[in-house]
C-alpha positions as CSV (number, residue, x, y, z in Angstrom):
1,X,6.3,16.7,17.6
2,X,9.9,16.0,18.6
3,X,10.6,12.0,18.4
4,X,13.3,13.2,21.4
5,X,11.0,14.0,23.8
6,X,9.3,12.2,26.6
7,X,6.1,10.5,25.8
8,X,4.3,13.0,27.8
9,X,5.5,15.8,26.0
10,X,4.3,14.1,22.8
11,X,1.0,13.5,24.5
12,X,0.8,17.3,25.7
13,X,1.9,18.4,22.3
14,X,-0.9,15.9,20.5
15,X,-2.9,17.7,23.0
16,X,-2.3,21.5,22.0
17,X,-3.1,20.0,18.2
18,X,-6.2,19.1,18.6
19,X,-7.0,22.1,20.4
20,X,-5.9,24.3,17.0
21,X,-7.5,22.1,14.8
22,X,-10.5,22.5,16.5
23,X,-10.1,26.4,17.0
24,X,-9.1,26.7,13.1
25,X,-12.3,24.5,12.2
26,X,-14.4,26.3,14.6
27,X,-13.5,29.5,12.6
28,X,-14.6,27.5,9.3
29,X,-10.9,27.1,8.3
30,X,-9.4,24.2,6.7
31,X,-5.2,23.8,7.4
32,X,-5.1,21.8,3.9
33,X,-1.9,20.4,4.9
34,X,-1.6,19.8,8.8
35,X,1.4,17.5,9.2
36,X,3.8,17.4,11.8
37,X,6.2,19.8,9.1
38,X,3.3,22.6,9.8
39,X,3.1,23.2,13.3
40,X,5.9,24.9,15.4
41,X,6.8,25.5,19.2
42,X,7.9,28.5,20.5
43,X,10.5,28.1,22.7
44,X,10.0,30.6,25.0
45,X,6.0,29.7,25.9
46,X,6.4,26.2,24.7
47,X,3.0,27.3,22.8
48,X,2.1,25.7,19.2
49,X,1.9,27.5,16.3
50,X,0.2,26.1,12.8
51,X,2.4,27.7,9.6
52,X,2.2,27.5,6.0
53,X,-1.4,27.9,5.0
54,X,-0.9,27.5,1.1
55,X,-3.0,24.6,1.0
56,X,-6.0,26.0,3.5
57,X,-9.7,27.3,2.9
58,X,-12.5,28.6,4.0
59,X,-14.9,25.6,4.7
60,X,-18.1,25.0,6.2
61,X,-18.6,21.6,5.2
62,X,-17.7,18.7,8.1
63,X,-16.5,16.2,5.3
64,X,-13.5,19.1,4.5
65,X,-12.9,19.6,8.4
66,X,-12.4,15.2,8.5
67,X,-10.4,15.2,5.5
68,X,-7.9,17.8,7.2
69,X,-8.2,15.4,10.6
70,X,-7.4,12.8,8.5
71,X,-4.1,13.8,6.7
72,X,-3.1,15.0,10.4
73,X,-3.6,11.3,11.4
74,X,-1.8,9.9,8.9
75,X,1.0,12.5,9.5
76,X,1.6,11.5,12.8
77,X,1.2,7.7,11.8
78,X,4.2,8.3,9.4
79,X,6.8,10.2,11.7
80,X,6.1,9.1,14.9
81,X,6.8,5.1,15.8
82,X,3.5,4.3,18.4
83,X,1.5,6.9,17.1
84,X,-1.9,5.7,18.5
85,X,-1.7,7.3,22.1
86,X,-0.6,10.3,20.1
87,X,-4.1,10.6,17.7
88,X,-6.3,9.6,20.2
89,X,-5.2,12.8,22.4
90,X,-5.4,15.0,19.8
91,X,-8.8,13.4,18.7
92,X,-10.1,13.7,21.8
93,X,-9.4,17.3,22.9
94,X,-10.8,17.9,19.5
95,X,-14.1,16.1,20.3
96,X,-14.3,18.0,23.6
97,X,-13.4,21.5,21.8
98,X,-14.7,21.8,18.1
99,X,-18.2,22.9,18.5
100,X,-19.1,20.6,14.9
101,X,-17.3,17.5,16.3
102,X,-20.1,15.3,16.0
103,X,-20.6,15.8,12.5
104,X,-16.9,16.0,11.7
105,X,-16.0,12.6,13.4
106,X,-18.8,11.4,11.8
107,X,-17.2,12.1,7.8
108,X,-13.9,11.1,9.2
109,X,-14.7,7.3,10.0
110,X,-16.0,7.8,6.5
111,X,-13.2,9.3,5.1
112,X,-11.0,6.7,6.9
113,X,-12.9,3.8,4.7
114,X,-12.4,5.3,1.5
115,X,-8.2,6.0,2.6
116,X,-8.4,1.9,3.4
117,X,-10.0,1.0,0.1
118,X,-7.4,2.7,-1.6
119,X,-4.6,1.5,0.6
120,X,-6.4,-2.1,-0.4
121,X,-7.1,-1.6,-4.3
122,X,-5.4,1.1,-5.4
């Protein structure tokens, strides 16, 4: 996401995000790494590309899916100043497209708690 452009390009690009994650985690794959860094736009369909899978898996389990949602939270959180509006779009095209959202969301308000109690204690 470009800090440059308009807030409703962010939005729209927060937007095409969540729509890969959810496609990736639909297919049972795991980015391992999905900051800002990872995902590029092609300038000539404005479309969004996810690169550098080093870090990704194969993974069924919802609580891998969160943890992925998670460091893609916290990317955006660190790079872009007013991040909310940003991880809320993404989040929510993600809710409306992963068909294991439920569950996913679920581990990631978990996985949030244990980020906090680390952030807190270490």
């Amino acid at each position: 996401l470009d800090n440059a452009a308009s807030p409703e390009e962010q939005v729209a690009m927060a937007s095409k995000l969540g729509q890969i994650m959810a496609q990736l985690h639909d297919a049972d794959i795991v980015h391992g790494d999905p900051t800002t860094s990872n995902f590029l736009v092609r300038e000539t369909t404005e479309s969004l590309c996810a690169i550098d899978f080093g870090l990704g898996a194969t993974a069924t389990l919802p609580e891998d899916k969160a943890v992925d949602l998670y460091v893609l939270e916290r990317a955006l959180d660190a790079t872009h100043a007013g991040a909310k509006p940003l991880i809320d779009e993404a989040l929510r095209v993600y809710k409306r497209s992963c068909r294991t959202a439920n569950q996913v969301m679920h581990r990631l308000a978990e996985v949030r708690m244990r980020g906090r109690k680390r952030e807190c204690f270490g």
